[in-house]
C-alpha positions as MATLAB code, in Angstrom:
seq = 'XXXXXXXXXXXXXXXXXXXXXXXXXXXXXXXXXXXXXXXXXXXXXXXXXXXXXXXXXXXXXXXXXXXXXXXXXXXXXX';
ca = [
      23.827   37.835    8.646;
      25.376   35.133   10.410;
      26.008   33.096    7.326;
      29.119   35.856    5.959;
      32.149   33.477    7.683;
      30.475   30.550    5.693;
      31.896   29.738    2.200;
      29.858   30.427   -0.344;
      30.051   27.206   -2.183;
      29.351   25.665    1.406;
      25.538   27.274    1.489;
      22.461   25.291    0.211;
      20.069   27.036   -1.873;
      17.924   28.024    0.691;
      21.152   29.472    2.997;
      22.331   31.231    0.095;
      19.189   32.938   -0.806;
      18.250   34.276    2.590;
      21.802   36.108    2.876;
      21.243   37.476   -0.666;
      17.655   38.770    0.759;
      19.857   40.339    3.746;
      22.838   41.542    1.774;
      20.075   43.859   -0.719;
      18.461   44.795    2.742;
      21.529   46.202    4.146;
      22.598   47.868    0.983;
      19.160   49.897    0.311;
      19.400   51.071    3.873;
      22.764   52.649    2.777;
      25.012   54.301    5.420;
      28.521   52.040    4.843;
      31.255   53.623    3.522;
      32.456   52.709   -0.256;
      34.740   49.427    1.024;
      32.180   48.177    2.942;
      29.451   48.510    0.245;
      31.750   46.798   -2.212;
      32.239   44.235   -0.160;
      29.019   43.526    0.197;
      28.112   43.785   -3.105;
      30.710   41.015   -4.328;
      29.390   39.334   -1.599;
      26.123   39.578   -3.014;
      27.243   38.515   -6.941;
      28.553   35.768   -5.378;
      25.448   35.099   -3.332;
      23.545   35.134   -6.474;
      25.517   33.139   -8.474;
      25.349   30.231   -5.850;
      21.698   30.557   -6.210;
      21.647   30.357  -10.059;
      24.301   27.080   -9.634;
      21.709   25.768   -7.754;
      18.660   26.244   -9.789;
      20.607   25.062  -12.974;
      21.518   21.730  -10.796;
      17.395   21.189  -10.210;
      16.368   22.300  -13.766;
      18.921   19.998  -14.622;
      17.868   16.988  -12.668;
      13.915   17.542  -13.206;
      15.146   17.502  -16.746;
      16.433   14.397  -16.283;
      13.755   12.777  -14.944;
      11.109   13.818  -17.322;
      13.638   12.422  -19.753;
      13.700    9.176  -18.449;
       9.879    9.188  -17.736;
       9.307    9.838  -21.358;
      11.778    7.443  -21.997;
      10.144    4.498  -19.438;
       6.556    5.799  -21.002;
       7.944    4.318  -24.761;
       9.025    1.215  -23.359;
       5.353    0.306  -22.198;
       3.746    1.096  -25.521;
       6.751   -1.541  -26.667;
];
């Protein structure tokens, strides 16, 4: 994971999803002690929620444009 000294809210979608893919990996092989499996964990909320900020940007923005489609669509039957 070389990603962990990057700030979260630095990481595109696709960064932030491949260190959530490697944070699970490393948990479910077990074997750290209780800090560092906490620590990875928050890491890992965090990870996620990055991801979902993300998503909710592009829904948001596809949104958008099949708003203004619509929109463009009712002007030509004008």
């Amino acid at each position: 994971m070389d990603d962990t000294d990057t700030p979260i809210s630095e990481l595109d979608y696709e960064q932030a999803r491949d260190e959530l893919v490697d944070v699970v990996r490393v948990l479910e092989q077990g074997g750290l002690d209780l800090d560092a499996s906490l620590a990875l964990w928050e890491r890992g909320e965090a990870l996620a929620k990055r991801c979902e900020e993300h998503l909710a940007g592009a829904r948001a923005r596809v949104e958008r444009a099949l708003a203004d489609a619509g929109e463009n669509a009712d002007d030509e039957d004008d």
